[in-house]
N, C-alpha and C positions, 0 to 999 in steps of 0.2 A: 514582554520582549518579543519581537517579532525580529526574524532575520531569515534569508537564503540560505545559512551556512548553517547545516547541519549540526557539526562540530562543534560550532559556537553554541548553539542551543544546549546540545548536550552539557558542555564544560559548563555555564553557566545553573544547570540544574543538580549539575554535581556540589557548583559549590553552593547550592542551595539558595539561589538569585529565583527561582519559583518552578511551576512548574513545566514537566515537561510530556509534550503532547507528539508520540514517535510513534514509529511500528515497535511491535514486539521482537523482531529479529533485531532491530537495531540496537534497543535500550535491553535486551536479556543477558549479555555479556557482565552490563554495570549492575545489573539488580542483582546478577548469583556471584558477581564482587564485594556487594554489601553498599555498593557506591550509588547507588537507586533502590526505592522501594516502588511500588507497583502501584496505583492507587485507584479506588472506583472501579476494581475487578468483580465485580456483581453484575457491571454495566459492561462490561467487555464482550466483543463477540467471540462465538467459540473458534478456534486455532482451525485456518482452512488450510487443507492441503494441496492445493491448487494455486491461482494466480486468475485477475480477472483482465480484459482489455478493455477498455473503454474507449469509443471511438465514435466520431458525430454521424448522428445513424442519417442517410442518406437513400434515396430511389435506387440511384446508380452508385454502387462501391466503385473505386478502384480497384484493378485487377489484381496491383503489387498489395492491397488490404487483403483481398480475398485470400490471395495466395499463401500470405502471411497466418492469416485466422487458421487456413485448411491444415500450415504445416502443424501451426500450434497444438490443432486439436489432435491429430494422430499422433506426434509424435510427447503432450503432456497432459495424457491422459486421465491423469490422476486431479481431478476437481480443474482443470481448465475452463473457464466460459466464456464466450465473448460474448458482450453487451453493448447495444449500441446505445450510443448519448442522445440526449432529448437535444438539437439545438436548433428547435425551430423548422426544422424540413420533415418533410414526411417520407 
């Protein structure tokens, strides 16, 4: 099943229509409910405590990017990175 709606994936994996492919914040609620189990947690990366940006890496940034990147980095310190996207420019 493929869909936009979040919700819809989740309720469909609850009632066990297959499986379900989320973030960990989202589906951790249902699994310590008993309403999900976890699964291919071997292959799981380990839990960042940070956030990443991704954004199409370019010569020239915008300035409203830069500015945004700079606030990110001082003020969420904790495992913040921004990474620029491959999309063809250099």
């Amino acid at each position: 099943m493929i869909a936009t709606d979040p919700d819809l994936l989740v309720r469909a994996a609850v009632d066990a229509v297959g499986v379900l492919y989320s973030l960990w914040d989202f589906a951790a609620p249902l699994i310590t409910a008993g309403k999900l189990i976890p699964l291919l947690e071997k292959w799981m990366p380990p839990p960042s405590d940070g956030f990443f940006l991704y954004y199409p890496s370019q010569r020239q940034k915008l300035s409203s990017l830069r500015v945004l990147i700079d606030y990110l980095r001082t003020n969420f310190k904790t495992g913040a990175r921004a990474i620029a996207g491959t999309d063809g420019q250099s």
